[in-house]
MITI-578598 format. One line per 8 residues: number of its first residue (from 1); their letters; for each residue y negated, z negated, x of N, C-alpha, C. Coordinates in steps of 0.02 Angstrom, whole numbers, plus 50000, padded with zeros to 5 digits. Layout:
% MITI-578598
NUM	A	Y,Z,X,Y,Z,X,Y,Z,X | ...;
//
This chain:
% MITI-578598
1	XXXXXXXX	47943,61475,55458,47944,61475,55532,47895,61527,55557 | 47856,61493,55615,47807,61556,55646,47860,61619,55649 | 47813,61692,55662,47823,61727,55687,47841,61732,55747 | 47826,61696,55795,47815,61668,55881,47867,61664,55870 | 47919,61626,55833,47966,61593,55854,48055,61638,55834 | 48089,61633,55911,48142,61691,55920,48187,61645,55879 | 48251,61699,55857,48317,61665,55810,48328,61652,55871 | 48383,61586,55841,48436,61532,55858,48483,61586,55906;
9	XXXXXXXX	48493,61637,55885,48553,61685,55914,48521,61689,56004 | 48435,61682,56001,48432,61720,56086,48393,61648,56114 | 48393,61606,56075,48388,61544,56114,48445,61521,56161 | 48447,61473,56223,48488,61477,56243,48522,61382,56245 | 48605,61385,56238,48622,61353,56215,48591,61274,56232 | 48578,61217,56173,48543,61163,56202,48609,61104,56138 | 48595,61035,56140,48610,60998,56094,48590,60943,56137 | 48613,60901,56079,48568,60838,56082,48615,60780,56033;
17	XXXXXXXX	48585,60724,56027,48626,60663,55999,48614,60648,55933 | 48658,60611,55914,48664,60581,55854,48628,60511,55838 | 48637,60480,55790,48635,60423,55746,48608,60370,55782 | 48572,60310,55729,48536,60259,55765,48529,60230,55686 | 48521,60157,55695,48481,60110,55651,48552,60062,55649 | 48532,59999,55663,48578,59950,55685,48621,59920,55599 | 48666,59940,55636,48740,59914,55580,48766,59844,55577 | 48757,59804,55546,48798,59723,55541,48867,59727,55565;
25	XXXXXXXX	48915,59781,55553,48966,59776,55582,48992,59842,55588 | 49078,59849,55598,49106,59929,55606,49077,59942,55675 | 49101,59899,55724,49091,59910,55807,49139,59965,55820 | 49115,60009,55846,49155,60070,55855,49226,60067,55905 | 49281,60115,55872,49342,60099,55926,49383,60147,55928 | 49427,60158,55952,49448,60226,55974,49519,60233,55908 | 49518,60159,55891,49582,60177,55830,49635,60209,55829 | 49688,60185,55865,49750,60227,55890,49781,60264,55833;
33	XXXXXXXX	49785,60207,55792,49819,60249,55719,49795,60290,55687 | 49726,60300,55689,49706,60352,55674,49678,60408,55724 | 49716,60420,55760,49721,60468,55819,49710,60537,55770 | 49750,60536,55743,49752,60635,55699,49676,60616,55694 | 49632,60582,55654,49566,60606,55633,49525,60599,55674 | 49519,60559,55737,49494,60531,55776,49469,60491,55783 | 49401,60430,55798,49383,60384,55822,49334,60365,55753 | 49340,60303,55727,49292,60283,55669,49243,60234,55704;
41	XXXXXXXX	49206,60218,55654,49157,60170,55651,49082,60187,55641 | 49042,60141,55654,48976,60154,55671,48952,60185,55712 | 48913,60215,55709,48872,60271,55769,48816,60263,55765 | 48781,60243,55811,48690,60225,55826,48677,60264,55858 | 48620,60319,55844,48594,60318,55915,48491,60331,55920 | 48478,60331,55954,48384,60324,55947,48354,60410,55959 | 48333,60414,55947,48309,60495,55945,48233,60471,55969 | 48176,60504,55924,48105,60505,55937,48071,60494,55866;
49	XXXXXXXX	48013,60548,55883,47964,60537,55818,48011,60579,55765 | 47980,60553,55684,48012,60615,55649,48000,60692,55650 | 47946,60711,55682,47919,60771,55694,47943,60816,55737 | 47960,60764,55797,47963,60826,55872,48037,60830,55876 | 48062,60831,55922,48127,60886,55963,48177,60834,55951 | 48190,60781,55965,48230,60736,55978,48283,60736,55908 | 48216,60710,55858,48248,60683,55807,48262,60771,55772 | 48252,60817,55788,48273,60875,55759,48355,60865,55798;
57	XXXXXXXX	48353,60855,55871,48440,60888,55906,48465,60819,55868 | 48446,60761,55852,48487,60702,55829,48517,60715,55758 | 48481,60759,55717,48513,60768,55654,48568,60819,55657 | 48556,60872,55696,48579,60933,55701,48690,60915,55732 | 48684,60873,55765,48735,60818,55813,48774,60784,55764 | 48727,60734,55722,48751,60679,55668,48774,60716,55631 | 48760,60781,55599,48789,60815,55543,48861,60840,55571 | 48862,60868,55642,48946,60890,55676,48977,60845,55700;
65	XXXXXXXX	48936,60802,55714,49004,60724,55720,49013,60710,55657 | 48998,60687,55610,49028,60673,55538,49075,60732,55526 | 49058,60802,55491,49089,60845,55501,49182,60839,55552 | 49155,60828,55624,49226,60820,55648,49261,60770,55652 | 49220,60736,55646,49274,60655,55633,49264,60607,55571 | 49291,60619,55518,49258,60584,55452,49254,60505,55472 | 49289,60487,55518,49297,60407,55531,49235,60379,55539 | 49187,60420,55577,49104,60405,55605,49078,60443,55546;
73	XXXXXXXX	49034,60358,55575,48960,60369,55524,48925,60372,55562 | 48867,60414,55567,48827,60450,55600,48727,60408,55585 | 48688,60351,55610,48646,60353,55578,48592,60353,55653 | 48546,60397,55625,48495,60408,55688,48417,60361,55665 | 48401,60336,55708,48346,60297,55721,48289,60313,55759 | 48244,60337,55714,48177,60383,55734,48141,60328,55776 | 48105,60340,55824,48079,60304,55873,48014,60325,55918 | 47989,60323,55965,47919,60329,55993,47972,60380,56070;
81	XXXXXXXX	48018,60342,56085,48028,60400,56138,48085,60369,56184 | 48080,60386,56237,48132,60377,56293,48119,60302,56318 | 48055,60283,56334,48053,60198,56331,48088,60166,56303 | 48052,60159,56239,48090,60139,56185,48182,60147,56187 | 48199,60195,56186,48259,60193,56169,48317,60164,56242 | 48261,60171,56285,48288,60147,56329,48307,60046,56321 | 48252,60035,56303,48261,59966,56280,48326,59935,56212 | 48304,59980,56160,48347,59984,56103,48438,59964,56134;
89	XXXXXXXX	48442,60025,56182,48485,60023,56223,48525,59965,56264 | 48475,59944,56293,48479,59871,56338,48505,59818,56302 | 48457,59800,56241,48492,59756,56209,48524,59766,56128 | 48575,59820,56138,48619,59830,56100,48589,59839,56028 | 48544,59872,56007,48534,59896,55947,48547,59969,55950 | 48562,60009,55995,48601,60058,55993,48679,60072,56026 | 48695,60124,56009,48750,60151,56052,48745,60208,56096 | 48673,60244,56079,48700,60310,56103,48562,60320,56119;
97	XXXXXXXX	48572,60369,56180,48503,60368,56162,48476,60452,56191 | 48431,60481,56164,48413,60542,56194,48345,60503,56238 | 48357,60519,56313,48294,60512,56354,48278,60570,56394 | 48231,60548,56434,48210,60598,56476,48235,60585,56550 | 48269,60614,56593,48311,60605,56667,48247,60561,56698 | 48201,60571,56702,48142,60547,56746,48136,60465,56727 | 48125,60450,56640,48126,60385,56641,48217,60347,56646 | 48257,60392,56648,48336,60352,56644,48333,60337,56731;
105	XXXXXXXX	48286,60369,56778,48309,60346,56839,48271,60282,56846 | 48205,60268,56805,48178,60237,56819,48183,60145,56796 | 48245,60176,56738,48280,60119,56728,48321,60120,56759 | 48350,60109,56823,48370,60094,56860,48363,60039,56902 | 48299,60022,56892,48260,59961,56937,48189,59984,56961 | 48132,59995,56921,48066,59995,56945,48002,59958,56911 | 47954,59971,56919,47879,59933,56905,47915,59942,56820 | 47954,59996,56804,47929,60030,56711,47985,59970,56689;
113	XXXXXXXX	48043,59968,56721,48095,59896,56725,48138,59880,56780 | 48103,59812,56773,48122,59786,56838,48171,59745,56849 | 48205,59763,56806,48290,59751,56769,48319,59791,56763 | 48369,59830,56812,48404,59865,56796,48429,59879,56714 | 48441,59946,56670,48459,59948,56624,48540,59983,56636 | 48608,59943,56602,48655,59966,56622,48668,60027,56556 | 48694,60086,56598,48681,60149,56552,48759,60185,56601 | 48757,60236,56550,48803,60295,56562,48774,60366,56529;
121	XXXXXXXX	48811,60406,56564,48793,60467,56534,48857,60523,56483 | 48830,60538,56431,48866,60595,56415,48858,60674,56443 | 48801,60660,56439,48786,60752,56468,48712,60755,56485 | 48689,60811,56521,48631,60831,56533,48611,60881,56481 | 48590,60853,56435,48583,60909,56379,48559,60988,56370 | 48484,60983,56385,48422,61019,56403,48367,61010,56427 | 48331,61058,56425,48267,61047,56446,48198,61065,56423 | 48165,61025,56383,48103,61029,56364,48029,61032,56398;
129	XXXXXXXX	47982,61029,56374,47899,61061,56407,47854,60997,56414 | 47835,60993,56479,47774,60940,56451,47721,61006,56434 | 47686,60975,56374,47634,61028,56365,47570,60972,56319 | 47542,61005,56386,47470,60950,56392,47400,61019,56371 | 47393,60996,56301,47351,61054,56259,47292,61027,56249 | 47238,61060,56227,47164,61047,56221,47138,61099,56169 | 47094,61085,56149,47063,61135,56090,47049,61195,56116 | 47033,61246,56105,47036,61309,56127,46947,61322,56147;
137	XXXXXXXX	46916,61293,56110,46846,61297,56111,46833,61225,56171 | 46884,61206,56193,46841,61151,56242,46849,61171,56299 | 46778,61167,56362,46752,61170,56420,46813,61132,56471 | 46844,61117,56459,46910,61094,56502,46970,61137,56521 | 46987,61152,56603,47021,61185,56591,47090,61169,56635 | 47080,61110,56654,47116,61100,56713,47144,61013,56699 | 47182,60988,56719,47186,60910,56685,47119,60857,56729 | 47119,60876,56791,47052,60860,56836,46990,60861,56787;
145	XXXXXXXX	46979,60902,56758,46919,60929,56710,46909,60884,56657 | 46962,60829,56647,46983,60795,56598,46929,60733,56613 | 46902,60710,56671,46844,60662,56680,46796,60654,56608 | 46822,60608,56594,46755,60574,56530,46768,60608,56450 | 46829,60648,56437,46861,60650,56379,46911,60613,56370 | 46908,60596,56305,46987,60578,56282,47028,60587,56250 | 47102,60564,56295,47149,60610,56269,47188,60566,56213 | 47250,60591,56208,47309,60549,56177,47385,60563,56230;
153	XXXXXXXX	47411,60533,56242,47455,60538,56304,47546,60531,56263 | 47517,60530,56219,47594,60504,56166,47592,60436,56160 | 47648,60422,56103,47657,60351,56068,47665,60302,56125 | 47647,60239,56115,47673,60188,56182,47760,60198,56156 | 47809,60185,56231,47883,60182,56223,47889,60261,56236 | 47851,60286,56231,47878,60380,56248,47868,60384,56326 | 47913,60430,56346,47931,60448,56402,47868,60486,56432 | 47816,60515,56375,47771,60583,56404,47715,60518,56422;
161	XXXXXXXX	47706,60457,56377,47659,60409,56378,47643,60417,56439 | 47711,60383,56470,47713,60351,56545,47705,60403,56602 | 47728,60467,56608,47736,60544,56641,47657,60548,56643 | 47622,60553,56564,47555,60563,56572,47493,60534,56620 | 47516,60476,56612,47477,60415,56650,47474,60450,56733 | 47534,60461,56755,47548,60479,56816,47521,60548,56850 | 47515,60593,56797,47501,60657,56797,47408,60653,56824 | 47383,60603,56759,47318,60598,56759,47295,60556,56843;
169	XXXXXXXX	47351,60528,56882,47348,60510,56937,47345,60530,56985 | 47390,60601,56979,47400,60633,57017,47333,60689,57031 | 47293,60706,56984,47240,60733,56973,47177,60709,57005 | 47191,60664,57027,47122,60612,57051,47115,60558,57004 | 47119,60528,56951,47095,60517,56880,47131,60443,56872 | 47058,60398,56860,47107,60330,56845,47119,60322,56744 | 47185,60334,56733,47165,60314,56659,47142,60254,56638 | 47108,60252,56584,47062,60210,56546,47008,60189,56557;
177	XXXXXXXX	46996,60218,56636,46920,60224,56672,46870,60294,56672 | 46915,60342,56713,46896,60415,56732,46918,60457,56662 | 46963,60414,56619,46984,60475,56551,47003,60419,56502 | 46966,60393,56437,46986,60378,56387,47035,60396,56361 | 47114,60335,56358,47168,60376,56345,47188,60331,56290 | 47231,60378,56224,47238,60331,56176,47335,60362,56170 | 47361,60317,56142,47422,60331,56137,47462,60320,56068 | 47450,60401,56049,47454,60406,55967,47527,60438,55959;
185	XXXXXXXX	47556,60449,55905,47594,60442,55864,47575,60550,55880 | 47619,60586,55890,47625,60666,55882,47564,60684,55812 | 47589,60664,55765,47559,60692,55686,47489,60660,55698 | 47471,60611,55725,47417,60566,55714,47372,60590,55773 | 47387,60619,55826,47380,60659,55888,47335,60711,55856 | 47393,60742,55808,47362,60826,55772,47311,60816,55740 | 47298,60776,55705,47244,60761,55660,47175,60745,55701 | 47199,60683,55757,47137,60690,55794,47082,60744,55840;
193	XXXXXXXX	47135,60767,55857,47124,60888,55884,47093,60880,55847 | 47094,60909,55769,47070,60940,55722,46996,60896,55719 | 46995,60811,55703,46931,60813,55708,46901,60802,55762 | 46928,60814,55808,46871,60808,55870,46861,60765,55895 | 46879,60707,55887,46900,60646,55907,46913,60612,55975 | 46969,60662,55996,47023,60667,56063,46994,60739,56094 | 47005,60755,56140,47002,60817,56196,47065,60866,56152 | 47133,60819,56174,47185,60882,56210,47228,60793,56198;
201	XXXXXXXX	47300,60828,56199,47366,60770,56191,47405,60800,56235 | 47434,60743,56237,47508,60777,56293,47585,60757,56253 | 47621,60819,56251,47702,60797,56212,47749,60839,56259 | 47781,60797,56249,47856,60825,56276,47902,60844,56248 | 47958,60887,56234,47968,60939,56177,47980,61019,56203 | 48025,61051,56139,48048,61110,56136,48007,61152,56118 | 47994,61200,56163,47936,61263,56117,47974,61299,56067 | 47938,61322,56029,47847,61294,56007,47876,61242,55970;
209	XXXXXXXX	47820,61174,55978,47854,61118,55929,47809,61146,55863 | 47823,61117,55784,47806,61147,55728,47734,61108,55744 | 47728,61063,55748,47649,61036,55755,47585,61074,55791 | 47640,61084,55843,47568,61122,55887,47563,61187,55855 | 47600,61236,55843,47617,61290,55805,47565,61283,55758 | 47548,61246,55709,47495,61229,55659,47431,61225,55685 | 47428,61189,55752,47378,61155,55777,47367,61254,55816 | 47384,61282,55845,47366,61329,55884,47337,61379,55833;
217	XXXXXXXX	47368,61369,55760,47333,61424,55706,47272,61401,55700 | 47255,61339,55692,47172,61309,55674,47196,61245,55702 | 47157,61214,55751,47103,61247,55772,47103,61304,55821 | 47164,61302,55857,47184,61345,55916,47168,61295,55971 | 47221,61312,56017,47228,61259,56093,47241,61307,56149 | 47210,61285,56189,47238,61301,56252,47270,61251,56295 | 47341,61260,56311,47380,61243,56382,47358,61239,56449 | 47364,61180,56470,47343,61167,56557,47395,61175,56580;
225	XXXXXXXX	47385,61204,56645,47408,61197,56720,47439,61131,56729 | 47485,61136,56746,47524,61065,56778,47572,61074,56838 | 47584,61131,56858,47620,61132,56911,47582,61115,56978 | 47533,61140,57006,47468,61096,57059,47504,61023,57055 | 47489,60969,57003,47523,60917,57019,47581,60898,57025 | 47642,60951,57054,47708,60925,57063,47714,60903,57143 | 47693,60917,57192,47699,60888,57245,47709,60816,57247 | 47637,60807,57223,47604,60727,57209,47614,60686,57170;
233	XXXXXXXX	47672,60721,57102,47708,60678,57078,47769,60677,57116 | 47789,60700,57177,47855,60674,57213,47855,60601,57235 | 47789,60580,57248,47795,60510,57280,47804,60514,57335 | 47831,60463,57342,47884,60440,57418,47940,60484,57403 | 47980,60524,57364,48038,60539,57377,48041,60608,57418 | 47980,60628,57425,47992,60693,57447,47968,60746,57428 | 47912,60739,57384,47881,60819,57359,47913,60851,57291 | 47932,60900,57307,47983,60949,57250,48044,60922,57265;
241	XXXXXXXX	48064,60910,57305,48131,60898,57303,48160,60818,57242 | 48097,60751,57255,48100,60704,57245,48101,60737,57164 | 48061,60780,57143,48055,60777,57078,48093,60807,57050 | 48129,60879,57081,48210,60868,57060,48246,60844,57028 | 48242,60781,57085,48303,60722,57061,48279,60692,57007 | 48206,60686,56979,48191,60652,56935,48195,60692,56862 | 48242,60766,56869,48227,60823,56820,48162,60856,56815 | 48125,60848,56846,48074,60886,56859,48069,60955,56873;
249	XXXXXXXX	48038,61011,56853,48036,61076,56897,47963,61096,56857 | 47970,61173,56907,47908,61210,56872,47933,61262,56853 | 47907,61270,56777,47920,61335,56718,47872,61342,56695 | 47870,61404,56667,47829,61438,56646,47835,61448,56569 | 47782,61450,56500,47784,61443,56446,47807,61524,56422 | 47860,61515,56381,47899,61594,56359,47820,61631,56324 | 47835,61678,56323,47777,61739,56301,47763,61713,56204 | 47840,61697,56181,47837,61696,56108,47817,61623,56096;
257	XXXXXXXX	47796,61583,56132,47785,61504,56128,47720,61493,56084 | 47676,61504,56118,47618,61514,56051,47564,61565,56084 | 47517,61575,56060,47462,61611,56051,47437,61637,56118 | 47420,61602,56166,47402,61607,56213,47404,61553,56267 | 47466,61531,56266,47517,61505,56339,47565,61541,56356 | 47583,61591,56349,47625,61622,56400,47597,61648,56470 | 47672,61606,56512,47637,61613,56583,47587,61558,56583 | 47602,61511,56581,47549,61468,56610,47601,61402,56632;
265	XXXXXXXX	47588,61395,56689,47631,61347,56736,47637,61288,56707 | 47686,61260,56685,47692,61175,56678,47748,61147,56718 | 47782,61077,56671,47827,61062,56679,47883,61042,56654 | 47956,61071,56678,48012,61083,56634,48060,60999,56642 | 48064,60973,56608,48092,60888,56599,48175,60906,56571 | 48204,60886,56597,48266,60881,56562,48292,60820,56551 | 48350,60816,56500,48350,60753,56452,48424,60747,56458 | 48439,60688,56426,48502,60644,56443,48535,60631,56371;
273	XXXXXXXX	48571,60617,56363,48614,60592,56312,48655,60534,56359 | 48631,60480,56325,48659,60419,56375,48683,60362,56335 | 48714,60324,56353,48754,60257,56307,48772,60209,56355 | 48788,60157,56300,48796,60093,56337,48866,60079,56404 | 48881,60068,56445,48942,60078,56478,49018,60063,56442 | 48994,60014,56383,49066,59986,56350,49069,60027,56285 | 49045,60077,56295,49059,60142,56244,49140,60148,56239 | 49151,60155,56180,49249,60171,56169,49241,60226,56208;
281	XXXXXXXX	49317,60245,56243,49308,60299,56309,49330,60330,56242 | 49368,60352,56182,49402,60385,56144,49321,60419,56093 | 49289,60366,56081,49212,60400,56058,49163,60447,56086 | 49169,60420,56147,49117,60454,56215,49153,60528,56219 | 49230,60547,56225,49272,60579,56228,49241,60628,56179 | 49246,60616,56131,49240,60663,56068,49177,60696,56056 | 49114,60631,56073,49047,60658,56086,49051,60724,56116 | 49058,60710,56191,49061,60770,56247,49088,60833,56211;
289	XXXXXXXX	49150,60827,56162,49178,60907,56167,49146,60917,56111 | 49111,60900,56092,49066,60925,56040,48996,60970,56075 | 48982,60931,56118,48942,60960,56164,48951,61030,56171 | 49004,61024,56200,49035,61093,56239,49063,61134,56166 | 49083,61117,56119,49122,61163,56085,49060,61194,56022 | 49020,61129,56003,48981,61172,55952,48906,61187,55958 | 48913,61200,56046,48839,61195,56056,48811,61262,56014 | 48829,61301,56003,48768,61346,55940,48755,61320,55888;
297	XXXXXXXX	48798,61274,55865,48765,61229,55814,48710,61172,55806 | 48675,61181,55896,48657,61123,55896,48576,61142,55938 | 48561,61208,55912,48500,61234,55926,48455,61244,55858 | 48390,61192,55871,48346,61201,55821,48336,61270,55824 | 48305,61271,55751,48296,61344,55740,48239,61370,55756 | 48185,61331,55779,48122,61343,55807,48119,61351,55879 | 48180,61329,55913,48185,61331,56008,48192,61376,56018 | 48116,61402,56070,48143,61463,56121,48136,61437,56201;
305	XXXXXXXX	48118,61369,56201,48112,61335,56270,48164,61362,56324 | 48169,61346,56376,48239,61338,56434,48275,61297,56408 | 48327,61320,56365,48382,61249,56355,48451,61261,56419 | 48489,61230,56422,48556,61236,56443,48614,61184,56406 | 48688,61229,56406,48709,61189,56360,48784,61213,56423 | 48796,61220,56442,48860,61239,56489,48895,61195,56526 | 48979,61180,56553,48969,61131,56578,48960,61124,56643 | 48923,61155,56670,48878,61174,56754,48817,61116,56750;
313	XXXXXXXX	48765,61118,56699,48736,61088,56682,48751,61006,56654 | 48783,61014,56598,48796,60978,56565,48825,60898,56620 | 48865,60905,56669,48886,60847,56715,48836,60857,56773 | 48786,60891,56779,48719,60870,56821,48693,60795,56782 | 48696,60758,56785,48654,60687,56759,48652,60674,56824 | 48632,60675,56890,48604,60655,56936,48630,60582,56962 | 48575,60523,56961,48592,60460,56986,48626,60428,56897 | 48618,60450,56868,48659,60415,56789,48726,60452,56798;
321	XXXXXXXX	48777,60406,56829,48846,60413,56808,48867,60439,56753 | 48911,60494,56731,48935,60490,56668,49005,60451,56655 | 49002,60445,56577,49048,60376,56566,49107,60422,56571 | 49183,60380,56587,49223,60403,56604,49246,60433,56529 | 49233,60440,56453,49268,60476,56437,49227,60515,56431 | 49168,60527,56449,49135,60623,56456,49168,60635,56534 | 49193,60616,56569,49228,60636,56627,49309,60678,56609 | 49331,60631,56554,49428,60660,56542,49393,60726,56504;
329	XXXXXXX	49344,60715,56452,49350,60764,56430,49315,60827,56462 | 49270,60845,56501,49254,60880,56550,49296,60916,56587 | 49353,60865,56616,49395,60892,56649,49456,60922,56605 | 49470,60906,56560,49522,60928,56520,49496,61015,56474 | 49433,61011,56471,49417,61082,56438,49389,61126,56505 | 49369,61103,56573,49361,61159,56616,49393,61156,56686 | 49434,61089,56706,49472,61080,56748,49433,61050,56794;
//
């Protein structure tokens, strides 16, 4: 582990979901008779790439749900991102999905789907970085500056894909006209940095992710500015306020993040732990107090990002309802 990077002890509390990869059978159920052990079956749920943040809080989850309930099997399903799992979701190849608040509103009914996606929430987990990086030696310093390089914006199905597109909009900048944009895979991202290929990538993620961490030793990157474009990503809803609601804010990169981004304005995304509505309320139940009970167990050991893990936070999910058994149990551990 870098040096940069603070113990687990002064990170602050975050977690994240479990299991994914579709099961032939063992539809999950709350199993009265086996009440003492708690709720069995299958457990799906979609995480991200194998590299970045997601699929790190998805293992970290699957190991303390197995752990507390031997009945669940725990299997996580590495994926491209919050798109994606948003879909996975829709049509039942999962149970359970880590997204980003911004695209869960947007499944709601927009241009991204124009089909409502029916969803619930367990918790508002944390909150991760967009961090839109560039080689350290390149003449770019601003995402505007970005005219006639190209980038990588993340995998298609990722949440940063689609965020990026918008960002580069918000800048003046038509993508695939004003900025050659390619949409790679995190690891396949890193490689292109290195040869020179691409400008600068954009990921979304816990600082420092281990990739960029590598990537900031050689070749070395520098971090853009992204707060300038939060107005203008409000839209119609209203500015800062609209983006708010979409989990949006402006933060600043911790001092121990890497090399030379601290203090430099971006933007702070917070993420969802969400499931299908006909989730067993007795499963959903058990999820949640896991949440709340083992959240130090559920901080990578590389996060020094803004996490939150409390339940102040945790029942903020905004326009995503949470399902009624992260509601009993919410109310039963803080009133």
């Amino acid at each position: 582990m870098s040096g940069r990077a603070v113990s687990r002890r002064t990170a602050m509390r975050a977690a994240v979901g479990v299991a994914a990869s579709a099961a032939l059978g063992g539809a999950l159920d709350g199993d009265v008779s086996r009440q003492s052990i708690g709720p069995s079956g299958v457990l799906r749920l979609a995480t991200g790439e194998p590299t970045a943040f997601y699929a790190a809080f998805g293992r970290l989850l699957a190991t303390e749900i197995e752990a507390a309930y031997p009945g669940l099997s725990c299997r996580i399903r590495t994926t491209a991102g919050s798109v994606t799992n948003l879909e996975l979701l829709r049509d039942g190849h999962v149970d359970l999905a880590l997204v980003l608040t911004d695209t869960a509103r947007q499944a709601q009914g927009t241009t991204l789907f124009p089909h409502p996606v029916p969803l619930r929430a367990l918790g508002r987990l944390y909150e991760t970085y967009l961090q839109f990086a560039v080689r350290a030696d390149s003449t770019v310093y601003s995402v505007s500056g970005l005219a006639g390089h190209t980038v990588s914006l993340g995998a298609v199905g990722s949440g940063a894909a689609e965020l990026g597109e918008r960002l580069l909009r918000a800048a003046g900048l038509t993508p695939g006209t004003d900025v050659p944009v390619r949409h790679l895979r995190l690891a396949a991202a890193a490689d292109a940095v290195r040869a020179g290929t691409i400008e600068g990538l954009l990921v979304a993620g816990g600082v420092p992710l281990p990739t960029l961490t590598e990537l900031d030793d050689d070749p070395g990157l520098r971090f853009l500015p992204l707060t300038d474009l939060l107005p203008r990503r409000g839209g119609g809803t209203g500015g800062t306020e609209g983006l708010a609601a979409s989990g949006l804010e402006e933060v600043t990169f911790p001092e121990t993040a890497y090399r030379t981004a601290a203090g430099v304005a971006t933007v702070g995304v917070s993420n969802l732990l969400v499931c299908r509505p006909d989730l067993d309320t007795g499963v959903a139940e058990a999820i949640t107090r896991l949440l709340v009970q083992r959240a130090g167990e559920l901080v990578p050991g590389s996060a020094v990002g803004a996490q939150f893990l409390d339940v102040r936070s945790l029942i903020g999910t905004g326009s995503i309802a949470l399902h009624p058994g992260a509601i009993a149990a919410y109310r039963e551990l803080h009133g």
